[in-house]
N, C-alpha and C positions, 0 to 999 in steps of 0.2 A: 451810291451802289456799294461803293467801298468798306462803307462803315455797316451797311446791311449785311454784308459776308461775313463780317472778320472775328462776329462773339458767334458763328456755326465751326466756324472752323479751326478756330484755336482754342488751347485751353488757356487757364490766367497763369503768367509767368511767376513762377514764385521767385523768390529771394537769391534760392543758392543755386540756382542755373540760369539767371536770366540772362540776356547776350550781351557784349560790350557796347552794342550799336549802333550806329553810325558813323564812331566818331573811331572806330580802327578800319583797318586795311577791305576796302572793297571784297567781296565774296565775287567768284563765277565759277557755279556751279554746274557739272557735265553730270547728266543722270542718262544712264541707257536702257533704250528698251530694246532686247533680245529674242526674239519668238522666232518662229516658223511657220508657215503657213499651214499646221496640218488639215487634212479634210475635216469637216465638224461632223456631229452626228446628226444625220436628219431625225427629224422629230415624227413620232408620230402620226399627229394631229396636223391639219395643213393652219390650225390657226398658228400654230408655232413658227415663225418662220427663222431660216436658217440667214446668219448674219456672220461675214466673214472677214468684220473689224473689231469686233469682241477684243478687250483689252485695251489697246493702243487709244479707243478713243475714251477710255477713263483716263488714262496714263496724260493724255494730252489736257484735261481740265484739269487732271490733276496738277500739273506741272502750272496752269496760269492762275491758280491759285496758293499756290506755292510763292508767285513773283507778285502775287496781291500783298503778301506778306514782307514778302523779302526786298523789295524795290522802299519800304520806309528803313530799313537798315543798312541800306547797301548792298544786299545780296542779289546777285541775277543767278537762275533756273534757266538752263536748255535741256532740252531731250535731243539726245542720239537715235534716230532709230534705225534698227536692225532686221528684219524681218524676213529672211532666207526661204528657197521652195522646202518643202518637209523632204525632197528625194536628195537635197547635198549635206554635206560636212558641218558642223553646227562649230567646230571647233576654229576655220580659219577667220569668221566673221567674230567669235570670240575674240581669238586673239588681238586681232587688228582693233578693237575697243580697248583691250586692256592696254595694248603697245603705247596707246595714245593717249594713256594717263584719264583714263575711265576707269574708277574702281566702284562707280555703285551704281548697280545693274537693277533692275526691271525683269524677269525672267520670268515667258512666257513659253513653257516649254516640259516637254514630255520627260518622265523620271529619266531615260538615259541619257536624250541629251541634257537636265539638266546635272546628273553627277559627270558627264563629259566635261561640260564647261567650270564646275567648281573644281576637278580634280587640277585644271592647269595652273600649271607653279605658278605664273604671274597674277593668277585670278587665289594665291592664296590669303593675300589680305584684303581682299576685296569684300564687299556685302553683296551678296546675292536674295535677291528677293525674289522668290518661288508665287507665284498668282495664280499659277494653273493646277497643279498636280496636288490630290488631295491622296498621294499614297502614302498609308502610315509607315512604310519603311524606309522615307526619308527621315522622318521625323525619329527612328529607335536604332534598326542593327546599321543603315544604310548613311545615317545623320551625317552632316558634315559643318563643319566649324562654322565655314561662311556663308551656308545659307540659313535664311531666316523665312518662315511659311507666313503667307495672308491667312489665304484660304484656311479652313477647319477642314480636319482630316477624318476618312470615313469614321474611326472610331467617336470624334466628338461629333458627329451626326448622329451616329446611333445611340450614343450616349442622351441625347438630348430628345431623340424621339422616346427613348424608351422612360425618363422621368416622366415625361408627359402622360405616358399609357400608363404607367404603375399611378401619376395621380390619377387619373381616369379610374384607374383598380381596372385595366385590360391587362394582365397578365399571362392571360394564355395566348400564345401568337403561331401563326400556320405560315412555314416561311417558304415562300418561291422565291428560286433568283435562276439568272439567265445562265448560261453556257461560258461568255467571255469573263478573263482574266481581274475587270474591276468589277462585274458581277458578285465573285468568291470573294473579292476582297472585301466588298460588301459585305455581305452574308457572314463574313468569320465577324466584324464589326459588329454585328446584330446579334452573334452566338455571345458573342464578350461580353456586349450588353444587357441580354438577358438574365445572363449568372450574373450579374456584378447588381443589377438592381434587383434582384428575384421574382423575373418572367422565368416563363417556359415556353421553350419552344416546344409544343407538340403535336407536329409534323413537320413535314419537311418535300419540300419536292422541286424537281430541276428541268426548266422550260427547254429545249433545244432544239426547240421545233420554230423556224419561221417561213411565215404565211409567205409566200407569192403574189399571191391576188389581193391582200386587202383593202386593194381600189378598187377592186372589182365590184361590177354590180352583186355581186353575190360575196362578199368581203365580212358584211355584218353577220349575215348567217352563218358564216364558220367562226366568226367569233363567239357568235351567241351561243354557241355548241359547245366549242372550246372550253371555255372558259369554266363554265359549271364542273367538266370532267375534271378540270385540273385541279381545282379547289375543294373536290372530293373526298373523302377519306384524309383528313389533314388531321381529323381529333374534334375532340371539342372547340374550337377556338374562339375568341372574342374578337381578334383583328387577323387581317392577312398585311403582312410584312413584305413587300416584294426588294428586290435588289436586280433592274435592270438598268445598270447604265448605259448600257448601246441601244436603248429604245425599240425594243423588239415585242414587246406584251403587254407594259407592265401599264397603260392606261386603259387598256383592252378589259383589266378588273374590274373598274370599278362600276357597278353595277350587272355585274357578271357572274362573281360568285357565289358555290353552290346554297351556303349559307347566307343570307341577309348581315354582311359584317362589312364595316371601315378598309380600309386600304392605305396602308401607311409606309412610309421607304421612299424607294426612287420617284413613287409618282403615287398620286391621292395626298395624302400629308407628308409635304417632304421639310428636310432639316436643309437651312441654307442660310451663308452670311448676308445676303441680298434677295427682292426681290421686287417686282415693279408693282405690287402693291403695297406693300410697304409702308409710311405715311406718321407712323409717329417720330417723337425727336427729334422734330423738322425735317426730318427724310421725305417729304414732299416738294421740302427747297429744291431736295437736289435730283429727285426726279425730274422734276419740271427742266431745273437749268440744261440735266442732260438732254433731253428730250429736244429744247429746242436747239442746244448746237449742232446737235447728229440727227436729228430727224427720226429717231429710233426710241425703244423702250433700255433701259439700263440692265443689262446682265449681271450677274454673279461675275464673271470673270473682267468685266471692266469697274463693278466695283471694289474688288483687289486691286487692280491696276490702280488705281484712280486712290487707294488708301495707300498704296504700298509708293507712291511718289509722295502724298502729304505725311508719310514715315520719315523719309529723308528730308524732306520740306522743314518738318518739325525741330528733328536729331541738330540741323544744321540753325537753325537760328537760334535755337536753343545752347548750344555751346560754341556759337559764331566759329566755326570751324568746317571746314569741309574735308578734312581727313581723315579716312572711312577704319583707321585703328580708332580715334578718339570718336567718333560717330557710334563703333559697334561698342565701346563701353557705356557708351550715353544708351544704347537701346537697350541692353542687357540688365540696366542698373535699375534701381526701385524711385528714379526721379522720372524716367520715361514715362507719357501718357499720348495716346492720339485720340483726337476725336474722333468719331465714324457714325455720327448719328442713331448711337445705341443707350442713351440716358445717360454712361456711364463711359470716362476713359478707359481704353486699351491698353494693353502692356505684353511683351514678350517672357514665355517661361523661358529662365535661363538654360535648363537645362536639356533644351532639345528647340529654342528658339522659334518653338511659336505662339504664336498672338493668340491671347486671351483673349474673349470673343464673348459676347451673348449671341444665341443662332435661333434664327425665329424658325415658327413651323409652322407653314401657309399650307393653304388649302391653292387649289387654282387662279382662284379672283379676290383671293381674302386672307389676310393674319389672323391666324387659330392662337395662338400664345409665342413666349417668347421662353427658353430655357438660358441659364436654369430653371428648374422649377421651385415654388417653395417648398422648405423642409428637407431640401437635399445641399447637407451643411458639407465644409470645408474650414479647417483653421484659419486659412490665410486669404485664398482667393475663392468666391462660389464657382466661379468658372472653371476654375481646376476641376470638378467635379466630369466634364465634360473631356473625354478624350484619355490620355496616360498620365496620372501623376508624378511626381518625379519620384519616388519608391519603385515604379511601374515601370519607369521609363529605363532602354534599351541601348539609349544611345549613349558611346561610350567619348565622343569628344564636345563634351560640357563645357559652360562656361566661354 
């Protein structure tokens, strides 16, 4: 079983980082995971169901393959876990991790609690690994030294939806988004994207209306209403673009609006680092193995989790060290790779610390393609194409 994991999940050692190995000082390594309970968002559709171990239980394969690895060098993996009500203090369950010589964190956690917990002095050399929060203003005005992002952030979503429509040649787009706060953040994501590949948005409109009864027997018929009106008067457009992260309309679309057009955004063709159909670059391995520990399908947020431990997994065998100063230079540097079952190693942009990514763009039950797209060049990295390049980027503590 052993030797069946270990060419998915590592990459080949080269020359000038390979570990000292067995033969120096035992490794035991303390990795945390940090989250809070918050409430998730109910989904729509009742096929979706709502699962309230999201993360921790990537975090947890992540970690015993982590000691697949690390038990032939000498190195032992534990997890800490943390996981606080979403109504108390995120900062004293912090602290009490870092007091205890925890410095490389797991963070499963909303943008204020997590700049709460990187602002603390002791959490300043620490590595923070962000899995949840996909807000670009961690990543530019809001950035901070010591955290590092899994997830792709709305703009390299939109980024990646929108090569895929300009190869398509759908450049005209009719953009609905909801009312709540990551809704806009959406939506400015999707204006970005537009200009920056040359769509046009033309129209524009703002759902804030939500249904009461849509389990009502009579639930369909006010959709069936709905929906046509809303999609009215948008322009000419080729697709409708929607942007509802709190799950209020936006699969209510598709086959709804008033024009015969695609539904692409938060729901119809969505941009994601994971998803359970999935299946190429042996991404089937590792659906399957998750599935049978947890009994469940593999989300997007466990598998951040679940890469963002085989990150430190990696950083630490790789320069036999567990010292989270010599760790974040090993991640920052142009010898770091992680696998993630995307054809291609990973790597961190330095200057705003987060992971390079290919981000597929699925349909419901199906992979539609995977961005980038061809033909959308970059000097150095094609995935840079995806998200802020570093000309672009905002954030002012680099490096």
């Amino acid at each position: 079983m052993l030797a069946f994991f270990l060419p998915l999940l590592t990459l080949p050692v080269r020359s000038d980082d390979a570990p000292a190995g067995s033969t120096g000082a035992a490794l035991d390594v303390k990795i945390a995971y940090l989250g809070k309970s918050y409430a998730e968002v109910e989904p729509l559709s009742l096929v979706d169901k709502v699962f309230t171990d999201k993360g921790i239980q990537g975090a947890r394969i992540g970690l015993v393959e982590d000691n697949m690895t690390g038990r032939l060098i000498g190195q032992t993996f534990r997890l800490v876990e943390a996981i606080i009500p979403e109504s108390e203090d995120i900062r004293p369950a912090a602290v009490n991790i870092l007091k205890s010589g925890v410095s490389l964190i797991v963070a499963d956690l909303e943008p204020t609690d997590l700049l709460e917990v990187a602002d603390i002095a002791e959490a300043h050399n620490a590595i923070i690994m962000n899995i949840r929060s996909n807000d670009g203003r961690l990543r530019n005005d809001q950035c901070r030294r010591n955290i590092f992002h899994v997830p792709p952030d709305w703009s390299m979503r939109a980024d990646a939806l929108a090569q895929f429509l300009i190869w398509k040649r759908w450049k005209r787009w009719g953009l609905i988004s909801g009312a709540q706060s990551q809704d806009k953040d959406y939506a400015d994501a999707l204006h970005r994207a537009a200009k920056r590949f040359g769509a046009e948005i033309v129209g524009e409109k703002l759902y804030a209306y939500v249904a009461g009864s849509r389990r009502t027997d009579t639930g369909h018929r006010q959709i069936q209403s709905q929906m046509p009106v809303l999609t009215q008067n948008l322009g000419n457009y080729d697709v409708i673009v929607v942007a509802d992260v709190g799950e209020n309309f936006g699969d209510y679309l598709l086959f709804n609006t008033f024009e015969p057009r695609p539904v692409a955004g938060t729901h119809g063709l969505i941009a994601v680092s994971w998803h359970r159909s999935y299946e190429e670059s042996a991404a089937t391995q590792m659906q399957n193995r998750f599935e049978r520990k947890t009994g469940r399908v593999m989300t997007e947020r466990d598998y951040s989790a679940w890469l963002a431990v085989r990150i430190f997994g990696e950083a630490v065998t790789r320069t036999n060290s567990s010292d989270a100063g010599t760790l974040r230079e090993y991640l920052i540097s142009d010898k770091f790779e992680v696998a993630g079952f995307k054809s291609q190693g990973m790597n961190f942009r330095r200057w705003d610390r987060q992971l390079r990514q290919p981000i597929l763009l699925v349909g419901p039950r199906a992979l539609v393609s995977i961005s980038p797209q061809e033909g959308f060049l970059h000097p150095k990295y094609l995935t840079d194409t995806l998200g802020f390049d570093e000309p672009e980027s905002r954030c002012q503590q680099r490096g």
